[in-house]
N, C-alpha and C positions, 0 to 999 in steps of 0.2 A: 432634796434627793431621797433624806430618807422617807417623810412623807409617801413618796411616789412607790419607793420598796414594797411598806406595808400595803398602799392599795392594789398594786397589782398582787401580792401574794393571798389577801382575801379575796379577793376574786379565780383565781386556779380552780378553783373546785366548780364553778356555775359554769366553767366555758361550752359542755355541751348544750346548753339551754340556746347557743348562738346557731345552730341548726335549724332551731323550728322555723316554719312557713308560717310567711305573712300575707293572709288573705289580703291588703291593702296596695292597693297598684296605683302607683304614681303615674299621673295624667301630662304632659309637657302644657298643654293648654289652661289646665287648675291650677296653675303656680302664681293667678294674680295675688295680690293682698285683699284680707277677706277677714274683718274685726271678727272675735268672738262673738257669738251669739248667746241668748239664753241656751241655759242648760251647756253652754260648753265648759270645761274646764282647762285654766293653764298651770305652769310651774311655777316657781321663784327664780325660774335662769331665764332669761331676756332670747338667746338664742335657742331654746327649746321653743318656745311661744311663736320664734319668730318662724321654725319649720313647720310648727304647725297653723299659723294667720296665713302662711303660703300653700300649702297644701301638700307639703314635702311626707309631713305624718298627719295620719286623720284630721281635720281639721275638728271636731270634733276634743280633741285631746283624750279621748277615751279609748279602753282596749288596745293602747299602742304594746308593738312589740320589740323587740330587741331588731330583728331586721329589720322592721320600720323607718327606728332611728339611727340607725347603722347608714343606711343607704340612704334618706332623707339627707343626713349628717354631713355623706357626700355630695350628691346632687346639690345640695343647698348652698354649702359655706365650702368644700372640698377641704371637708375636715376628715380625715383616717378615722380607721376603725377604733382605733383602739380607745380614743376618747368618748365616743358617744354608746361603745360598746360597754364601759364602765357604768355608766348615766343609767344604761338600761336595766342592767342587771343590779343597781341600786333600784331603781322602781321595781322590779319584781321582786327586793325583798323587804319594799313599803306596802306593797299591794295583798288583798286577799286572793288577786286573782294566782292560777297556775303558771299560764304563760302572756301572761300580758298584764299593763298597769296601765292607770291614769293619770294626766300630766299632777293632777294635785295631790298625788300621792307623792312625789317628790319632795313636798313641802312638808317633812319630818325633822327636826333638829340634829344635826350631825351629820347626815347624808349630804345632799347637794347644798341644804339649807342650812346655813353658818351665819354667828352673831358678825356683826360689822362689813356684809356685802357692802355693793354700791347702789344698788337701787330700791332694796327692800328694806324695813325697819326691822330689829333683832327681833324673836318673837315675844320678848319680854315686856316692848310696847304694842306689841298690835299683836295678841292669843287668837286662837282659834281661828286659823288662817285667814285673819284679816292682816297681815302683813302679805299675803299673796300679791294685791293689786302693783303697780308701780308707784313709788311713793316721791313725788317731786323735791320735798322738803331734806328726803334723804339725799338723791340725787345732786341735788345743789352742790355739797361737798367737792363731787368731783366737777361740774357744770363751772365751778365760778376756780378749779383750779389754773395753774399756767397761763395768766393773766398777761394780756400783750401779742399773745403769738395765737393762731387758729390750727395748734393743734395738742394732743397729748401726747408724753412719750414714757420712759422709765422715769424719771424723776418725778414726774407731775401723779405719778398714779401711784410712786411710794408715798408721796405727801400724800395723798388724799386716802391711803389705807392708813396711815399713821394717825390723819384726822376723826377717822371713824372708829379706829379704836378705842383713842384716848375720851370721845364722847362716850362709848360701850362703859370704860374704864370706870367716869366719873358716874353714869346715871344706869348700871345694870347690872344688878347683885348676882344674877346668873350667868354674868359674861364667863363664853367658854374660848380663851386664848392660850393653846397650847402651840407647837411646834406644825402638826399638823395641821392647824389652822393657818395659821403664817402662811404654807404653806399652797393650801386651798387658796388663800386670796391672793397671792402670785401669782400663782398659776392661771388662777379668773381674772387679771390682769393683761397678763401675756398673752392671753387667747385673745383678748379685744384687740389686744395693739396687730396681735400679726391678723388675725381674721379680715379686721378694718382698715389696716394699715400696712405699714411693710415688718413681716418678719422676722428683717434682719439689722432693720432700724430701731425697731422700737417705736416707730411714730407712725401718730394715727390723726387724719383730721378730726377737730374738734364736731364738724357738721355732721359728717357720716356717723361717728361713733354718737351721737346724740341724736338723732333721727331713730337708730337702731335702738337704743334705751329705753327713751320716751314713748315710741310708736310702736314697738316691735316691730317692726317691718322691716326691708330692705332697699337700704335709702338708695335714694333718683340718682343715676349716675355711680354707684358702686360696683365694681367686677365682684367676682369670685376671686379667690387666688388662681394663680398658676398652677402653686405648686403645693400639694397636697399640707395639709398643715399635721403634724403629728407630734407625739414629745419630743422626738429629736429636735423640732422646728423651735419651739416654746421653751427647751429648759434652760438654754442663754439666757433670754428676756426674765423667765422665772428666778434664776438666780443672781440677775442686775437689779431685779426690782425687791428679792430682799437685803439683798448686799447697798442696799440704797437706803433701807427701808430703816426708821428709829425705833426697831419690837425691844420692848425692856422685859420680854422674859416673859414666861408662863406666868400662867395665872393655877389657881387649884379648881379650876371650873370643870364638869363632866356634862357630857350630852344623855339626857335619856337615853337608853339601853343601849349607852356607850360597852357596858358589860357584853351586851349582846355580840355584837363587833366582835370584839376579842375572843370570844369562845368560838365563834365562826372561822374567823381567818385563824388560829391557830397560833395566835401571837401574845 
């Protein structure tokens, strides 16, 4: 929870940047699945990649805007604003641009990009955004957890953050594991289960949520939710899944111009 305090109160100050106009007009007809191409670029977040393989935000990944992925966000996954509104105004202040960023500008250490996700390698093995791609090897972690049953729930995805840690722990001098990380990988837990799954269960099929990973896409046979998914939806799950979760504590790790942050948000 406290995690959550600080990032909304470093973001108060960008809220009017959520005004501007987004030359980009979603098509109902462009929503097939559509691989990147040369010259496009994506993120390190599986559900960014996958608004943009659909056509939710430029497919391109270039010059996205904060309404962009605001309303892709919804249209797409009928995810609230206030999650993907965050996402944005982190790329605007990865980007050189004014009002608009690149998906691969998200891939800065500290922002969206954290040591011990699930599908990318920490950047400490794969520099200069060669941990961008999806990385199967990493994936497995969670692929081969919850053995027996065809699906994931809060147990299986604290085991499987607990597994990617203690690998960060053993083989990464720059592992950054603080409280707000913890936090971050909760919470990018809990947005799988309810996005992919239910909610208010906590369970997600194994097929769908691996389709989405692997592919980026939007697997065959998936709805949308119902019901809007927003923090209120998420911070049950997020706080089952660390109250589940075996973290032995900070680490003394900092993100590059983790300093920056701080003097930003005011904290």
């Amino acid at each position: 929870m406290f995690g959550l305090i600080r990032l909304f109160s470093f973001f108060v100050i960008f809220e009017g940047i959520v005004a501007m106009v987004s030359p980009y007009q979603n098509q109902t007809e462009s929503h097939h699945f559509q691989a990147p191409g040369e010259g496009d670029v994506r993120s390190p977040c599986p559900f960014l990649n996958v608004l943009a393989n659909h056509g939710y935000v430029p497919r391109s990944g270039k010059n996205v805007t904060i309404p962009d992925i605001v309303k892709g966000g919804r249209e797409g996954f009928n995810v609230g604003p206030n999650f993907f509104r965050l996402t944005g105004k982190y790329g605007l202040l990865t980007s050189p641009n004014i009002d608009s960023f690149n998906l691969d500008d998200l891939n800065l250490r500290g922002y969206i990009e954290m040591d011990t996700f699930l599908t990318r390698p920490d950047a400490f093995f794969a520099p200069n955004n060669t941990n961008l791609p999806f990385n199967e090897t990493v994936y497995q972690t969670m692929a081969s957890s919850n053995p027996g049953v065809d699906y994931y729930n809060v147990t299986s995805q604290a085991q499987v953050q607990d597994a990617r840690l203690n690998h960060s722990i053993a083989n990464n001098p720059e592992l950054v594991n603080d409280a707000t990380s913890l936090f971050a990988r909760s919470a990018a837990s809990a947005l799988i289960l309810s996005i992919l799954g239910d909610p208010k269960t906590g369970v997600a099929k194994k097929s769908v949520v691996d389709t989405l990973m692997r592919e980026e896409r939007m697997p065959d046979g998936w709805k949308r939710p119902e019901d809007v998914i927003d923090v209120d939806t998420i911070r049950p799950l997020t706080q089952a899944i660390m109250d589940v979760s075996n973290w032995p504590g900070p680490n003394n790790g900092t993100y590059p111009g983790a300093q920056q942050l701080v003097i930003f948000g005011g904290f």
